[in-house]
C-alpha distance (Angstrom), angle and dihedral (degrees) to the residues before:
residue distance angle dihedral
X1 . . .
X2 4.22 . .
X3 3.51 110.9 .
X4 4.07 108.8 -110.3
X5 3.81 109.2 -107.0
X6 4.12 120.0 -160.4
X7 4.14 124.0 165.1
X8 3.79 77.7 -147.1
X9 3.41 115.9 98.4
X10 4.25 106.0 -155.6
X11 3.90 101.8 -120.9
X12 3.94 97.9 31.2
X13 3.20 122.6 125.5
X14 3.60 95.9 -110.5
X15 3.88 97.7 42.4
X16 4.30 82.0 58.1
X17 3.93 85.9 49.4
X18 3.94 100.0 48.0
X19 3.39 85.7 47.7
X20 4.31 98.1 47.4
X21 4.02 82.9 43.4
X22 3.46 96.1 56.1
X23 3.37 90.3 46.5
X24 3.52 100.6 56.9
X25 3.18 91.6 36.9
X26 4.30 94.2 68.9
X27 3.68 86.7 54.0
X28 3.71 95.2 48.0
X29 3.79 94.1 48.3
X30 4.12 92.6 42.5
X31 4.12 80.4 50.3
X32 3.86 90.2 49.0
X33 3.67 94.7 40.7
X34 3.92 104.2 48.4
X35 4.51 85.2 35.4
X36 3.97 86.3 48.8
X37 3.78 107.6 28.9
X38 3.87 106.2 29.3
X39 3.84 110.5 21.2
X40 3.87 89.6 34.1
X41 4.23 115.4 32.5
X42 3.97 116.6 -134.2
X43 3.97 86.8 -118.1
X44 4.04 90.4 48.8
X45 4.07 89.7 56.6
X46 3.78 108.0 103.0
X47 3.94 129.5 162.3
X48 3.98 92.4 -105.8
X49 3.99 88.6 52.0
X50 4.01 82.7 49.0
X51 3.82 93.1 49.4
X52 4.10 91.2 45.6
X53 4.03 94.9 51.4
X54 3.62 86.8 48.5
X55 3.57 100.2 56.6
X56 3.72 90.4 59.5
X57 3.54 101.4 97.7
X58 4.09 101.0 -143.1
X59 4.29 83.9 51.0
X60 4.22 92.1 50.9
X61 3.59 92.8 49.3
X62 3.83 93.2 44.9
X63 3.60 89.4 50.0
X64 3.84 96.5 47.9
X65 3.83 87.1 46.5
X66 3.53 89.5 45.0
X67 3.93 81.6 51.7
X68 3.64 97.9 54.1
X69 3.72 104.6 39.5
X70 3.71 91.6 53.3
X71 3.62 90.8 44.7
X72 3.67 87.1 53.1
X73 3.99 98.4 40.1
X74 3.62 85.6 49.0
X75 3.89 112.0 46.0
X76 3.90 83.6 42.5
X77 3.60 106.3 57.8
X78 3.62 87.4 39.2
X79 4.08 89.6 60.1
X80 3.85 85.9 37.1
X81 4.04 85.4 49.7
X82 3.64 88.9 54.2
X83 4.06 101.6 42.6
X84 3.58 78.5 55.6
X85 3.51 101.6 60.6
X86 3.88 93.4 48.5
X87 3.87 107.5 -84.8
X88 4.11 106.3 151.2
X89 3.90 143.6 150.7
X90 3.78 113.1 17.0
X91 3.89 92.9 -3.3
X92 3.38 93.8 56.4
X93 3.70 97.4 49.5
X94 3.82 87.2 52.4
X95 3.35 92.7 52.8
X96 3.84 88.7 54.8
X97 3.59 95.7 46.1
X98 4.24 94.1 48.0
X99 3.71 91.4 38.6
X100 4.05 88.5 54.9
X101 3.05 98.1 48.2
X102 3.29 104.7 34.3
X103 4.41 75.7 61.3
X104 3.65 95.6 54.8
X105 3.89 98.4 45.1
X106 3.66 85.2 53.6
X107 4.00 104.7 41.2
X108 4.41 79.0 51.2
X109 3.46 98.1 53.6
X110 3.62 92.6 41.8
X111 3.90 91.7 53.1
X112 3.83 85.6 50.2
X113 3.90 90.7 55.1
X114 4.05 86.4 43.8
X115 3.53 95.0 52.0
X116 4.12 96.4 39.2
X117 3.78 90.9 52.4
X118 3.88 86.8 46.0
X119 3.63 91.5 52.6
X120 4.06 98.9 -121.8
């Protein structure tokens, strides 16, 4: 049998925050799904129905951790996804470097859109 292979090292710091993400992350999407698909139809979503959730303060900061922990859960076991495959040296530094950015730039603009559609 192959021996099993993970970048993550069970204890790390980053193994213990995949595995909080992810969990957060089911309740946030079960939240998003029943709020967004059952209480609230797809055809009844509109951008002034957006704008009024997100001015409730417990929704926007729900959202924006909702934001970051995926952000974070993603880009993470994407780099983790490619360390285990093989990537090393330069490669792997530039994954690093694209990946983390690439996280930032997107956690800023989706503040931005948070904080438009709450009106600050």
């Amino acid at each position: 049998m192959a021996k099993r292979y993970s970048s993550f090292r069970s204890g790390s710091t980053t193994w213990l925050l995949q595995r909080l993400t992810a969990g957060f992350l089911v309740v946030v999407l079960a939240f998003h799904f029943f709020n967004l698909h059952f209480v609230n139809h797809a055809y009844n979503i509109d951008f002034a129905g957006s704008q009024v959730r997100m001015q409730s303060l417990g929704y926007y900061v729900t959202m924006v951790l909702f934001l970051v922990t995926a952000t974070f859960h993603g880009v993470n076991g994407v780099y983790n996804a490619l360390v285990n495959q093989g990537i090393e040296g330069n490669a792997k530094r530039a994954a690093q470097l694209v990946l983390g950015v690439a996280g930032v730039l997107l956690i800023v603009q989706g503040i931005r859109v948070a904080n438009a559609l709450a009106g600050f």
